[in-house]
C-alpha positions as CSV (number, residue, x, y, z in Angstrom):
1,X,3.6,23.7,10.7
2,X,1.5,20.3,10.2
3,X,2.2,19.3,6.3
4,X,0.1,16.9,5.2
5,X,1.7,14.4,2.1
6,X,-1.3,13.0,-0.3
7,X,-1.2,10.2,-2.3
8,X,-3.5,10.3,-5.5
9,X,-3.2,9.9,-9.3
10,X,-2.2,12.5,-11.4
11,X,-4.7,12.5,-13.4
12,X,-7.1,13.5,-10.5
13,X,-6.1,17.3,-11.3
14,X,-9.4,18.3,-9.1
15,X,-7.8,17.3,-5.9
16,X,-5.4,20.3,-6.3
17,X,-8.0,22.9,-5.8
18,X,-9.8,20.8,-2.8
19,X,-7.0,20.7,-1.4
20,X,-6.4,24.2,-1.4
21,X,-10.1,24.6,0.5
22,X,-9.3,22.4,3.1
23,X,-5.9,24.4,3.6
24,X,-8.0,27.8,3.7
25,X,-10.4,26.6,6.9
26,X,-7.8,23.0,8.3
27,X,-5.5,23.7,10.9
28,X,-2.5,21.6,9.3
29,X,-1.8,22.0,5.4
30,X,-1.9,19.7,2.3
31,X,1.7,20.8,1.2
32,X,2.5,17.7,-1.3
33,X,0.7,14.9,-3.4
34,X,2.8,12.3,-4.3
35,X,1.9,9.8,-7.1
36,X,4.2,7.2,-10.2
37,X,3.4,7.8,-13.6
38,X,3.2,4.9,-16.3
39,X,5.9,5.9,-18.6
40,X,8.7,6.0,-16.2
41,X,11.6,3.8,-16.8
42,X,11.1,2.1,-14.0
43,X,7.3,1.5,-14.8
44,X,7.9,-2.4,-15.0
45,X,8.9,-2.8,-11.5
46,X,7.5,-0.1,-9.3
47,X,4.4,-0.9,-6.4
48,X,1.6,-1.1,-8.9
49,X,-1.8,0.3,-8.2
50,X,-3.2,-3.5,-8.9
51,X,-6.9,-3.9,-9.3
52,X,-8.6,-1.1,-10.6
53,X,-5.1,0.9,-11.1
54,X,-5.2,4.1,-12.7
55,X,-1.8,5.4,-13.8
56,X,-1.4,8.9,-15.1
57,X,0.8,9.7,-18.2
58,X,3.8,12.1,-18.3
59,X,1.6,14.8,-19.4
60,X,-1.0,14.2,-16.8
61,X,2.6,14.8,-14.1
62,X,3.2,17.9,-15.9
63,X,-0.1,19.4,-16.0
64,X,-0.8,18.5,-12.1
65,X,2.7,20.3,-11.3
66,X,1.8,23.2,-12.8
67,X,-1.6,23.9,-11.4
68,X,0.0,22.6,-8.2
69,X,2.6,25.6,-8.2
70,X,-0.2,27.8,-8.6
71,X,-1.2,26.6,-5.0
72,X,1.8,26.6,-3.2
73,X,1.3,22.5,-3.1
74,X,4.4,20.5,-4.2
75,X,4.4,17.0,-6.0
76,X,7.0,13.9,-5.3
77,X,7.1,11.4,-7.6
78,X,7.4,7.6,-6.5
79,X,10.1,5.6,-7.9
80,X,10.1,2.8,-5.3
81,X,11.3,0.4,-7.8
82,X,12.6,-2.8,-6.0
83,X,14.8,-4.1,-8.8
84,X,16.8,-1.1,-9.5
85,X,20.5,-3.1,-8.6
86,X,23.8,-2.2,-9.7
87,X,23.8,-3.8,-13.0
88,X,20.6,-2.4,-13.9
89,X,22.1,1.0,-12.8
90,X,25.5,0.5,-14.3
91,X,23.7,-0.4,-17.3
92,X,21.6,2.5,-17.9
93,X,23.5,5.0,-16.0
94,X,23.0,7.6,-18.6
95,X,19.6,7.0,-18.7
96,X,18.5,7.0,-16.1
97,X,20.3,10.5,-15.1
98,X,18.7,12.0,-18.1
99,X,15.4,10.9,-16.8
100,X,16.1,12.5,-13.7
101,X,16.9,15.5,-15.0
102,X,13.6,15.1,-16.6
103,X,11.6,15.0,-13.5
104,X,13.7,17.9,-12.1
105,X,13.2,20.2,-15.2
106,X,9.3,19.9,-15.1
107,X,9.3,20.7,-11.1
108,X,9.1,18.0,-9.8
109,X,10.4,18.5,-6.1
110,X,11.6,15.2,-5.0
111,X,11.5,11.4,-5.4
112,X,10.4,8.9,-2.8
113,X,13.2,5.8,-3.5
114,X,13.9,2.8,-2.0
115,X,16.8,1.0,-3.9
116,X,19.8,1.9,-2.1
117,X,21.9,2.0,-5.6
118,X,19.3,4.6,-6.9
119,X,19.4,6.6,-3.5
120,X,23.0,7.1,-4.5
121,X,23.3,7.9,-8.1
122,X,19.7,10.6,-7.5
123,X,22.1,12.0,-4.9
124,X,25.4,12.2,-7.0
125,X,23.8,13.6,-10.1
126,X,20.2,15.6,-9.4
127,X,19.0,18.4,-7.2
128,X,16.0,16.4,-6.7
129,X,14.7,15.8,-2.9
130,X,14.9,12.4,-1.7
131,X,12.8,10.4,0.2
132,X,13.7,7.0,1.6
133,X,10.5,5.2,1.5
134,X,8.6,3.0,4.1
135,X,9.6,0.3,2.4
136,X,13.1,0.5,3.6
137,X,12.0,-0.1,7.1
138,X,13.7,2.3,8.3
139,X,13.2,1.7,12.1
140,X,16.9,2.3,13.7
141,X,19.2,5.5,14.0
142,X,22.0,2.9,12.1
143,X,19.9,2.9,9.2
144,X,18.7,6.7,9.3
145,X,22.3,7.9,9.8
146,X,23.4,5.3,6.6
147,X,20.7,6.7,4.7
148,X,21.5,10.6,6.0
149,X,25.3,10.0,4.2
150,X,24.1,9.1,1.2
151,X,22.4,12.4,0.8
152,X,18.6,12.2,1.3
153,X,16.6,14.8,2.8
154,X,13.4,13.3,4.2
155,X,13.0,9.8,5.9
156,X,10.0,7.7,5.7
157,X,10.0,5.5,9.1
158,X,8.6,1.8,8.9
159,X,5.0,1.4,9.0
160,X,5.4,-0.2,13.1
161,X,7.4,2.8,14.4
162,X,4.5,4.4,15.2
163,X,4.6,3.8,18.5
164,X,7.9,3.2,19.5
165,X,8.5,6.8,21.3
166,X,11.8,6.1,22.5
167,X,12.9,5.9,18.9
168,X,10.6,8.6,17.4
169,X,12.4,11.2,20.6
170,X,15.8,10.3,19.1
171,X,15.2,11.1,15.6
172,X,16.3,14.8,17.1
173,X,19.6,13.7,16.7
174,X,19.8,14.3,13.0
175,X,18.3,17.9,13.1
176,X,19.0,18.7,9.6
177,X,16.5,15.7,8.1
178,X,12.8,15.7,7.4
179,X,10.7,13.0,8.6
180,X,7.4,12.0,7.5
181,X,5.0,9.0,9.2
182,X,2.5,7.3,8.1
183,X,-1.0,7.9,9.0
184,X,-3.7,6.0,7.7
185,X,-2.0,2.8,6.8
186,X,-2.2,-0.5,8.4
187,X,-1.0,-3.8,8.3
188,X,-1.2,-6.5,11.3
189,X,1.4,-5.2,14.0
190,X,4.8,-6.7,13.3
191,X,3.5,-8.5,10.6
192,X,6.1,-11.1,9.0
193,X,4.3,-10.8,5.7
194,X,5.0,-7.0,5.0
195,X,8.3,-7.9,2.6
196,X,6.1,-10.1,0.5
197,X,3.2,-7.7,0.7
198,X,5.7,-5.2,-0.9
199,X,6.5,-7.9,-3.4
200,X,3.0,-9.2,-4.2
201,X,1.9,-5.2,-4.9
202,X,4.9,-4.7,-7.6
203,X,3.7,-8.0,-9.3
204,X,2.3,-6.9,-12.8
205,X,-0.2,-9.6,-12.2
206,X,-1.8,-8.2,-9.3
207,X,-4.3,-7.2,-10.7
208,X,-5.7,-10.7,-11.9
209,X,-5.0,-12.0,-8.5
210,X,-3.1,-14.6,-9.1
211,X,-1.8,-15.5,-6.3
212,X,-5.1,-15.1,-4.5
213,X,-5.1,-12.6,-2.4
214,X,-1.8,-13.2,-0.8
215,X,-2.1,-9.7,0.6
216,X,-5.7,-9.6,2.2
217,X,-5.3,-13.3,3.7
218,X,-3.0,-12.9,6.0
219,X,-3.9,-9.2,6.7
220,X,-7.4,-8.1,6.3
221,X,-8.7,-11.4,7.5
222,X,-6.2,-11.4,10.5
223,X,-7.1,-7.9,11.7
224,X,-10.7,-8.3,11.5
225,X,-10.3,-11.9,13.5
226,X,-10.7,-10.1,16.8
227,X,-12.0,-7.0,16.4
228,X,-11.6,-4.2,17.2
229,X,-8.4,-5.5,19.3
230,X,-5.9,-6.2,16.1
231,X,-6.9,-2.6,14.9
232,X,-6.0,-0.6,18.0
233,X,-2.6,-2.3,17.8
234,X,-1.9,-1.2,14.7
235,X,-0.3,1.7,13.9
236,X,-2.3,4.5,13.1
237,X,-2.5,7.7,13.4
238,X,-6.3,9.5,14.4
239,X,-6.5,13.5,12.7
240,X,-6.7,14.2,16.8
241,X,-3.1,12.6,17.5
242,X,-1.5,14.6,14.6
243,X,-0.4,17.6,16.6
244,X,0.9,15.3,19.4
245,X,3.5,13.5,17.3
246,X,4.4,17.1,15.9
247,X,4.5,18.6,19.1
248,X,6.7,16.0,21.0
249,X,8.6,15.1,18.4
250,X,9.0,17.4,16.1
251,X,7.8,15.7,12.9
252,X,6.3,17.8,10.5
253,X,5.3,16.0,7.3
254,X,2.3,13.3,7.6
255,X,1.2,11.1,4.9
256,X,-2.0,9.9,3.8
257,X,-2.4,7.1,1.8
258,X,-3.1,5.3,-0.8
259,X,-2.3,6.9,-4.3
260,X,-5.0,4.9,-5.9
261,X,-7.9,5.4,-3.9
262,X,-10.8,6.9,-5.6
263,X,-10.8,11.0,-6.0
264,X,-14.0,11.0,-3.8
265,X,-11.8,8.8,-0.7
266,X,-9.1,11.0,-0.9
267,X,-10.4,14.0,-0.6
268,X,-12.5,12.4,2.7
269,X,-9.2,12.0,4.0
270,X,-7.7,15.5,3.6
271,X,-10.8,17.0,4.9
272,X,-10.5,15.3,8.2
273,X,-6.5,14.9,8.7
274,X,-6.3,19.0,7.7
275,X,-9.2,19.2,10.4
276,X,-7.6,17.3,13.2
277,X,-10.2,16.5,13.8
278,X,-13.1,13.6,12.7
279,X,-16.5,12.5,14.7
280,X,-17.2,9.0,12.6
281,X,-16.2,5.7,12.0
282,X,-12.5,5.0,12.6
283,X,-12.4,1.9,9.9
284,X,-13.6,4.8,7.3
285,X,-10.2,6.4,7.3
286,X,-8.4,3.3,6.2
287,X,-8.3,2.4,2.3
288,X,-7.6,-1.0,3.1
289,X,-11.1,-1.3,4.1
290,X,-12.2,1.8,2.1
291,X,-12.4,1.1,-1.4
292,X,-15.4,2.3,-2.5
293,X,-17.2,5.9,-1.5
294,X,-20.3,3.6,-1.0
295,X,-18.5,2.2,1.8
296,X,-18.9,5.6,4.0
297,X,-22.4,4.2,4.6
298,X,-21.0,1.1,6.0
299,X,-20.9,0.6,9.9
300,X,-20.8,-2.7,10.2
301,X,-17.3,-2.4,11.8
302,X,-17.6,0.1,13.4
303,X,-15.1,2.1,16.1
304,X,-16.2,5.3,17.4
305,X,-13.0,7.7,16.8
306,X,-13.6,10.1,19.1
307,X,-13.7,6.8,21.9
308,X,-9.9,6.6,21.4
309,X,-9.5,10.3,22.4
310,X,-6.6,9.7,25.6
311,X,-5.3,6.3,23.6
312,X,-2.1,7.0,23.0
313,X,-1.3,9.0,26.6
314,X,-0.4,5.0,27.5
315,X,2.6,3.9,24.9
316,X,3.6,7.5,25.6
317,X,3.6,7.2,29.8
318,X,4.7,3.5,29.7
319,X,6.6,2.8,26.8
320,X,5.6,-0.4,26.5
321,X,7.6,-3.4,25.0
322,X,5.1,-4.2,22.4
323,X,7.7,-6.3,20.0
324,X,7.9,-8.5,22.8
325,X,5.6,-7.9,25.8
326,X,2.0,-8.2,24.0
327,X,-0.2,-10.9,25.8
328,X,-1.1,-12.5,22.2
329,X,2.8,-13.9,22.3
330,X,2.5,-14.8,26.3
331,X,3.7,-11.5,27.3
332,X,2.0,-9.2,30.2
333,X,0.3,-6.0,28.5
334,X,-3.1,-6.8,26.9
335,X,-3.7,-2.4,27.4
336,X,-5.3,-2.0,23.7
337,X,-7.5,-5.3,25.2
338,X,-8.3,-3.7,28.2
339,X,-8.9,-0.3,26.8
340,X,-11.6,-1.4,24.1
341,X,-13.3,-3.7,27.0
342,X,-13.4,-1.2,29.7
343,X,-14.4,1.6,27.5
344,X,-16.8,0.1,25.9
345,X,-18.5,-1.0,29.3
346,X,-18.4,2.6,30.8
347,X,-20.1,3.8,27.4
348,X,-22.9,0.5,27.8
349,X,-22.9,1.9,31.8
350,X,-23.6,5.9,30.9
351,X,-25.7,5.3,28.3
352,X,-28.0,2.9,30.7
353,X,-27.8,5.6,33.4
354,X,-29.2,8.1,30.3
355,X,-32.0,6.1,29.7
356,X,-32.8,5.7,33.6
């Protein structure tokens, strides 16, 4: 079955029962939402929201786990501190196991984690899931066995695995672990900036800006600099290509970010991911470009999704090198170039044989 993983706030109780409409008429499911809360001990070092952030309280968590139950729809909750050592651990040891058992006893289901320390002591002393998150590039059987001994259940590939199908088939080889890729996130393809982009979002000055948009500079400006080209590389994944990564590879849990997008977004997302399927804009169905529900009116970007129907049949035929191979770094494969330029001419050419 097609699970579909939701990022939202918890105070955005509504979603719960939207979410239970698109799983009545979708052909995948919305089986989790996943969210932080602002009260958490690790509140002062966890991915903020950053501008515009809306953090829900601890009652907000418990009240959206409730209803959520009612639904057959699970919540994780994200820890993915990134200064959780082993002095901070060995220091509040007790506390932090007490909080745990906190999360457990109000039903929570698992924790999304990304400081190795913390990966170990959740899995020494709570029942809790765990969930190594994306930001632990995770983007080698090495690393997914590692993180397999230490006792997680689910592993969240790096954002650039997308496409990588050679890796993606071998994730077979550790039956008994969950995966879960990304969807609708995107960053440059192989981007060196990601570790700082990580960084920049856990500063508690994000949301002033200080460092002037560190985060959009060398990634929204680079990915619209030859457009659409720099967004087919990325690493998306359409509602339509859903069922193909489940199918081939046997990956069953798909997430859809971000957890602070507005109530009106997210729930634009789940109806067309639990769809599979979405006639529009493909820039629409990433936040990074999305921030506003305004912005559905905007086409000035514009990429027709339903074009990039066959896309992916390529990196799965081929296997391209793309690390090392892409014509931007001297290599020989321009094929998201050539795709965009030669579908866009047979549209121009059937269009002009319409109007004949």
């Amino acid at each position: 079955m097609i699970k579909f993983c939701v990022g939202t706030s918890f105070k955005n109780i509504e979603l719960i029962e939207y979410a239970d409409r698109c799983n009545q008429k979708g052909k995948g499911i919305v089986k989790e939402f996943y969210g932080s809360v602002e009260d958490d001990i690790f509140s002062f070092s966890s991915i903020s929201f950053g501008k515009g952030r809306e953090h829900a309280s601890w009652k907000d968590l418990v009240e959206f786990v409730k209803k959520g139950k009612k639904y057959n729809i699970d919540v994780h909750l994200n820890l993915n501190t990134l200064r959780a050592t082993p002095d901070i651990i060995e220091k509040y040891r007790n506390k932090i196991i007490d909080f745990l058992k906190r999360i457990e006893d109000t039903g929570v289901k698992g924790i999304i984690l990304t400081a190795i320390p913390l990966i170990e002591l959740a899995a020494q002393s709570s029942n809790l899931e765990i969930s190594v998150s994306a930001i632990c590039q995770a983007d080698s059987l090495q690393k997914i066995k590692r993180f397999k001994d230490m006792g997680v259940h689910r592993i969240i590939p790096s954002l650039f695995k997308g496409r990588d199908f050679n890796f993606l088939e071998k994730l077979r080889k550790f039956p008994d672990l969950e995966y879960e890729i990304l969807c609708n996130e995107i960053c440059r393809f192989d981007c060196p900036f990601l570790p700082q982009h990580y960084l920049h979002r856990s500063n508690p000055d994000f949301a002033q800006d200080k460092t002037h948009n560190y985060y959009y500079k060398f990634c929204y400006k680079e990915l619209l600099s030859e457009f659409p080209v720099n967004i087919l590389k990325t690493r998306f994944i359409r509602p339509e290509d859903v069922p193909f990564y489940h199918d081939n590879f046997g990956i069953e849990y798909f997430k859809i970010v971000r957890r602070e997008s507005h109530p009106e977004l997210i729930k634009f997302f789940m109806n067309a991911y639990t769809s599979l399927d979405y006639d529009g804009n493909l820039m629409h169905l990433f936040p990074m470009f999305l921030q506003k529900p305004e912005n559905l009116r905007d086409n000035r970007r514009f990429i027709s999704n339903k074009d990039l129907d066959g896309f992916l049949n390529y990196f799965y035929e081929y296997r391209p090198d793309c690390d090392n191979d892409c014509y931007t770094v001297g290599g020989s494969c321009d094929y998201c170039k050539r795709f965009y330029e030669e579908r866009i001419h047979f549209l121009k050419k059937t269009k002009a044989v319409k109007v004949v």
